[in-house]
N, C-alpha and C positions, 0 to 999 in steps of 0.2 A: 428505435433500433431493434426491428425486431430479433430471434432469438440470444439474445445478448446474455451470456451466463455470469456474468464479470465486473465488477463494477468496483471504485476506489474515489476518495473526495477526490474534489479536484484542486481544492485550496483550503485554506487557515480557515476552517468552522469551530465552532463549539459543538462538539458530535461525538459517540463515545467511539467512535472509527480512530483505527490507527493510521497517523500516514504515511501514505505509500503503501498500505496494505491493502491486498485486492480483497471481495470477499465473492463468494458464488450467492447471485440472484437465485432468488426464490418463486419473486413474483414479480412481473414488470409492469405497472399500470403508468395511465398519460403521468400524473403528477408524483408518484410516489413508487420506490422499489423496495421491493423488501427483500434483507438479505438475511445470508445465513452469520450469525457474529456468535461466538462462544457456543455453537449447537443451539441459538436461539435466535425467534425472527425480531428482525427491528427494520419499520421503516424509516427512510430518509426523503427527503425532497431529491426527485431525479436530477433536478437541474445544477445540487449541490455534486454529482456524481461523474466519475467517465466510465463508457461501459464499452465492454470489449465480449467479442463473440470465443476469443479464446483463451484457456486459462495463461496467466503470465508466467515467463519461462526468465527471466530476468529480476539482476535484483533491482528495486525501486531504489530512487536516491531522495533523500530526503534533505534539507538544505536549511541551515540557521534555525535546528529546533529548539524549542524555548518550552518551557513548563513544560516538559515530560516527562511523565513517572518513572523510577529507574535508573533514567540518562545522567552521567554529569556533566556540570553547567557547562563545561570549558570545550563540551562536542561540538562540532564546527559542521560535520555533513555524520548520517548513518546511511545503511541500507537497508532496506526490508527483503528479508528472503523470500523467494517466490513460491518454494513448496511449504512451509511452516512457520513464514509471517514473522519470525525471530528478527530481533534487530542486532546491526554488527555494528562497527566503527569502521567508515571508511579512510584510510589511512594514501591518501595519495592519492591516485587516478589510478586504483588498478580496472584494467579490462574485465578480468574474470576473478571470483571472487569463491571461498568454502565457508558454508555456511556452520560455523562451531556448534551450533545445535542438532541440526539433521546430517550434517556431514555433505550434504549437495553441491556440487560445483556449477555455479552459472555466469554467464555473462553479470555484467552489470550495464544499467540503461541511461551511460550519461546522455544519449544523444533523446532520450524523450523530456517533454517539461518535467522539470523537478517539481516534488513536494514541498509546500514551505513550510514549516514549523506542525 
């Protein structure tokens, strides 16, 4: 995919990637991208990845997470915000959603696959 600046897991890995959180590529090679994670590069195997040519404007849904630092046990779905990667509690189906840390208002992305854990 070439110019693709964009990339997020695509499922349940052991990876220090958050999910649902996109990050900007750095370098895109056949087997391996490297992204930008905390102001540092870290590769991943491409294949574990989805890469998108534009940065995401929606929050991620994340679904049935389990062993997540932070979270408590009894969260059922989060969001990942799309400008600053913060996670929220989703509380229903809402459409659109403010982000408590950056103060952002975006869509949320029920209609893409969800994150699982």
């Amino acid at each position: 995919m070439p110019g693709s600046e964009w990339a997020r897991l695509q499922g349940d890995v052991k990876c220090p990637l958050r999910r649902g959180a996109w990050y900007r590529v750095i370098r895109l090679a056949a087997r391996e991208v490297t992204l930008d994670v905390a102001r540092a590069p870290l590769s991943v195997t491409r294949s574990l990845l989805e890469l998108r040519s534009t940065p995401p404007s929606r929050w991620s849904v994340v679904r049935d997470p389990r062993n997540v630092a932070g979270l408590p046990e009894n969260l059922t779905n989060y969001g990942v915000c799309p400008s600053c990667r913060s996670r929220a509690s989703l509380v229903g189906h809402p459409a659109r959603m403010r982000c408590p840390r950056c103060n952002g208002f975006f869509d949320v992305a029920w209609d893409e696959p969800t994150q699982r854990r």
